[in-house]
Structure formats: structure tokens, C-alpha cells
N, CA, C and O of each residue as an XYZ file, in Angstrom:
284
protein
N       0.838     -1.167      0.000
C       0.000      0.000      0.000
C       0.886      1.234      0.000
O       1.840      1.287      0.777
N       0.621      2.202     -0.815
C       1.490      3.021     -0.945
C       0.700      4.256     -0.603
O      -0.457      3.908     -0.369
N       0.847      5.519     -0.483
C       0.046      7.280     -0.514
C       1.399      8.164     -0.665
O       2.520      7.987     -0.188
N       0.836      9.270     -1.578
C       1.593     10.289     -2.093
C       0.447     11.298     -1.202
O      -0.754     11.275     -0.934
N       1.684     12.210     -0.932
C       1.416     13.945     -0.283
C       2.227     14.397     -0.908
O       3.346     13.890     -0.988
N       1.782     15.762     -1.682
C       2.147     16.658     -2.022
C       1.797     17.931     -1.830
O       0.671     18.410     -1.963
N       3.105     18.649     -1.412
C       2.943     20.268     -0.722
C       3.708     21.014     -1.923
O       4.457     20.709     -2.852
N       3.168     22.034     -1.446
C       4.733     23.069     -3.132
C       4.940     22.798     -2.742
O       4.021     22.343     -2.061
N       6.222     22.431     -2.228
C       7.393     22.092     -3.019
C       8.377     20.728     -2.326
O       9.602     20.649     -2.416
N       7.789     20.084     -1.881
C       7.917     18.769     -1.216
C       6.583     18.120     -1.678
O       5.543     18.689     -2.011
N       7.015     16.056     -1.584
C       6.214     15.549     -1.772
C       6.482     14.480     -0.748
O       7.700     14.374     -0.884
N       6.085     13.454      0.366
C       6.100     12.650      0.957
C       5.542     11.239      0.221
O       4.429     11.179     -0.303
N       6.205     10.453      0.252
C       5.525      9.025     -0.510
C       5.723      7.893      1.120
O       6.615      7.678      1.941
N       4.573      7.521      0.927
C       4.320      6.227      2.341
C       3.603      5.256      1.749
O       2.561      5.186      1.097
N       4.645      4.338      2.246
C       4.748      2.723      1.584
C       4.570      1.695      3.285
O       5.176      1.770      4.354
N       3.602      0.935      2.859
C       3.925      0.095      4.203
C       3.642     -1.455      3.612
O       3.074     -1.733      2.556
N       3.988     -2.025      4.222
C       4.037     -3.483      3.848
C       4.647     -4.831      4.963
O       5.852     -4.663      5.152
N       4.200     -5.854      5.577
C       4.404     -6.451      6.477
C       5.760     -7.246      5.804
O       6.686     -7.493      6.577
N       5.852     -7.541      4.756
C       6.888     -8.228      3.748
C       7.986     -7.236      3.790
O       7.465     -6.129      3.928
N       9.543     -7.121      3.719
C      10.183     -6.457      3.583
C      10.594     -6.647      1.465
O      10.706     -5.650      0.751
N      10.692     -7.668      1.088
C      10.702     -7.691     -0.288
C       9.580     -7.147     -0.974
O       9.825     -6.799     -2.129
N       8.123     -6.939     -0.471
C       7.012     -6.508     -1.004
C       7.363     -4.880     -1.030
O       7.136     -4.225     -2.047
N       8.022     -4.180      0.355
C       8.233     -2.958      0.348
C       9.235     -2.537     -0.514
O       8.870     -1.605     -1.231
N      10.505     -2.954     -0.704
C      10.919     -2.785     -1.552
C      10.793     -2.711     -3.344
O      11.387     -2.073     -4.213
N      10.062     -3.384     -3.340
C       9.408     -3.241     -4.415
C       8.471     -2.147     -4.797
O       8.464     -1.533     -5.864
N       7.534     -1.962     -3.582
C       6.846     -0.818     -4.413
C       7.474      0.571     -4.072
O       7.265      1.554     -4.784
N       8.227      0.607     -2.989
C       8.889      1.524     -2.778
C       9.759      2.259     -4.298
O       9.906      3.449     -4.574
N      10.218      1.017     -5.074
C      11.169      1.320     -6.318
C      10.392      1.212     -7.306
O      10.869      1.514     -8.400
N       8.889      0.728     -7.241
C       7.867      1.255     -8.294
C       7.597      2.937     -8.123
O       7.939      3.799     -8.934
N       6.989      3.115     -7.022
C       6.757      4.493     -6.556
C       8.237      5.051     -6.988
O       8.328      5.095     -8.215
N       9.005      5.335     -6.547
C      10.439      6.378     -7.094
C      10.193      5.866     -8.697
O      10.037      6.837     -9.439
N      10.141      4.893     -9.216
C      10.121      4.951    -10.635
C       9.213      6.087    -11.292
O       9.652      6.932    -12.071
N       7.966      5.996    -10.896
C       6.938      6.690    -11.296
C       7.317      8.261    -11.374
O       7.543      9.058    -12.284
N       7.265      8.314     -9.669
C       8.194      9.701     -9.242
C       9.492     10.563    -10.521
O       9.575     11.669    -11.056
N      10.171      9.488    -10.531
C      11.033      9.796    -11.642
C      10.987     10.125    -12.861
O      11.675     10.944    -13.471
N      10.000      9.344    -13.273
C       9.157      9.997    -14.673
C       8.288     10.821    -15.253
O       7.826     11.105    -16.358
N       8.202     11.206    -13.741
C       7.082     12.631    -13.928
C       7.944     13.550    -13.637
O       7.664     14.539    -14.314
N       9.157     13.807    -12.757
C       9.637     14.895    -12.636
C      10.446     15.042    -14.092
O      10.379     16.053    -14.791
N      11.054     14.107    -14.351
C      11.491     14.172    -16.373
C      10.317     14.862    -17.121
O      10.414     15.989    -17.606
N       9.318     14.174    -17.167
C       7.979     14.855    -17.906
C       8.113     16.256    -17.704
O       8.025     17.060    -18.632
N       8.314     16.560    -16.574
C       7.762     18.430    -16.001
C       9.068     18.953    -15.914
O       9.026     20.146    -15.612
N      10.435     18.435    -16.093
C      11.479     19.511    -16.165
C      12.087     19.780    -15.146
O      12.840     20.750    -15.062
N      11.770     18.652    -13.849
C      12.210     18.863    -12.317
C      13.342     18.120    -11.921
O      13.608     17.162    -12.647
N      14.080     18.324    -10.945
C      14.719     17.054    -10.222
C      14.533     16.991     -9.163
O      13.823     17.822     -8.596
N      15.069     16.053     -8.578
C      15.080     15.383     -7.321
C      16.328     16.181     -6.502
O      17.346     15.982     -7.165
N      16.611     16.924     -5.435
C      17.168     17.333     -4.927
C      17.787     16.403     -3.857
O      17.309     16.395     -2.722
N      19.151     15.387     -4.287
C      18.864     14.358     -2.972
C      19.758     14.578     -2.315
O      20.469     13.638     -1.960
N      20.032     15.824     -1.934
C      20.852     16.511     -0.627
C      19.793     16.999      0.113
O      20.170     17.622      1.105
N      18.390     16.918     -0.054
C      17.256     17.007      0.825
C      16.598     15.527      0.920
O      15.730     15.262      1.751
N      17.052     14.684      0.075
C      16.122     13.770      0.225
C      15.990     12.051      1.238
O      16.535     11.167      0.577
N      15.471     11.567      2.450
C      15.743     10.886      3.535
C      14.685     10.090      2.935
O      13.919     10.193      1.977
N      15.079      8.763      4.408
C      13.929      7.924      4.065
C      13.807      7.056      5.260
O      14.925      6.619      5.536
N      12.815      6.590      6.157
C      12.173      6.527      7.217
C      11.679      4.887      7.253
O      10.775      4.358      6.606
N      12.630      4.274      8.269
C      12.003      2.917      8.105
C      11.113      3.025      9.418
O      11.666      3.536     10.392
N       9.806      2.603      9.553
C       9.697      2.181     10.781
C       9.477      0.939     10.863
O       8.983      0.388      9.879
N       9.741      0.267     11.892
C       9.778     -1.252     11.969
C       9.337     -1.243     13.374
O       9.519     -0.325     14.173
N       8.500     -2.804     13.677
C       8.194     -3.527     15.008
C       9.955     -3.611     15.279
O      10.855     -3.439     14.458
N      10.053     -3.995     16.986
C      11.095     -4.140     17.964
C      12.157     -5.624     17.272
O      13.373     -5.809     17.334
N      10.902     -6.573     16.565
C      11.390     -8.092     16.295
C      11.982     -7.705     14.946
O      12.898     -8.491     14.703
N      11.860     -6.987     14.161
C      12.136     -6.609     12.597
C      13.137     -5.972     12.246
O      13.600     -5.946     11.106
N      13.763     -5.117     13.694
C      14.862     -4.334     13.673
C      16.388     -4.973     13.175
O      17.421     -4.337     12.967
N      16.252     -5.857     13.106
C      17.893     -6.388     12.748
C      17.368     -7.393     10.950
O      18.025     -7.814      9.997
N      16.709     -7.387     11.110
C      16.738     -7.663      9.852
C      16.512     -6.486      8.840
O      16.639     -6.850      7.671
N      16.209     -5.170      9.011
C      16.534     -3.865      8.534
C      17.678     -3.723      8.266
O      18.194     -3.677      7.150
N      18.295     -3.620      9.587
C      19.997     -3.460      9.832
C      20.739     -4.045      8.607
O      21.540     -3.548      7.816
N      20.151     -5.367      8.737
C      21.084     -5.984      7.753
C      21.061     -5.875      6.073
O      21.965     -6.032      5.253
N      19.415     -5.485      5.891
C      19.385     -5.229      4.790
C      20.095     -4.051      4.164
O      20.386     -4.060      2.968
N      20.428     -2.848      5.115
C      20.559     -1.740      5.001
C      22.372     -2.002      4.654
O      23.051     -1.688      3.676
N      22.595     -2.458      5.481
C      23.865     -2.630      5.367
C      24.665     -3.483      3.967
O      25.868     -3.574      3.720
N      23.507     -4.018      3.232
C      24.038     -4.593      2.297
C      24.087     -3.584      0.966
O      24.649     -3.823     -0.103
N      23.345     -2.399      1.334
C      23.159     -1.491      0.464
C      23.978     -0.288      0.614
O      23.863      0.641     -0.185
């Protein structure tokens, strides 16, 4: 499940998913999309502003870690 917010001049995208391979995935559908519309309109991505927010249950935390770390 994914939701887009958009403010001028920021946009927030929230992805949740109990699967960590399911999130990833739409997470890199969503930025795909993202990506092709700011091409369409002449924009970029500023990614010296741009973060990204895992939240995870207490039991899920190290398997984040590790994913993160492989990246």
C-alpha cells in the first residue's frame, strides 16, 4: 500500500508493507513513477534534501539493519 502527499514544493511518498521484499518493491515502483514525472515536467530530485524513514516492530529491527547494510 502506498500514498503520495504533495505540498509546493515537497512531496512525501508512504509505503507500508508487512513483507520487507514486497516494500521494496513498491517503494522502487513508486520512485520509478516519481522519476518519470519529474522528467515529464522539467524537475529534479534534490537528494541533498532527500531521507527515508524505516519504521519497523522491535522483532524486525535487525533484519533492517542488515538489509541496510548490504546497500
Amino acid at each position: 500500500m502506498s500514498h503520495l502527499i504533495l505540498f509546493a514544493d515537497d512531496t512525501d511518498i508512504f509505503v507500508a508493507d508487512h513483507n520487507l521484499n514486497n516494500l521494496i518493491r513498491d517503494i522502487s515502483y513508486e520512485l520509478q513513477l516519481i522519476s518519470e514525472w519529474f522528467q515529464v515536467n522539467n524537475l529534479s530530485l534534490n537528494v541533498n534534501k532527500t531521507n527515508f524513514v524505516f519504521f519497523v516492530s522491535p522483532k524486525n529491527v535487525m533484519i533492517i539493519i542488515s538489509w541496510l547494510i548490504k546497500y
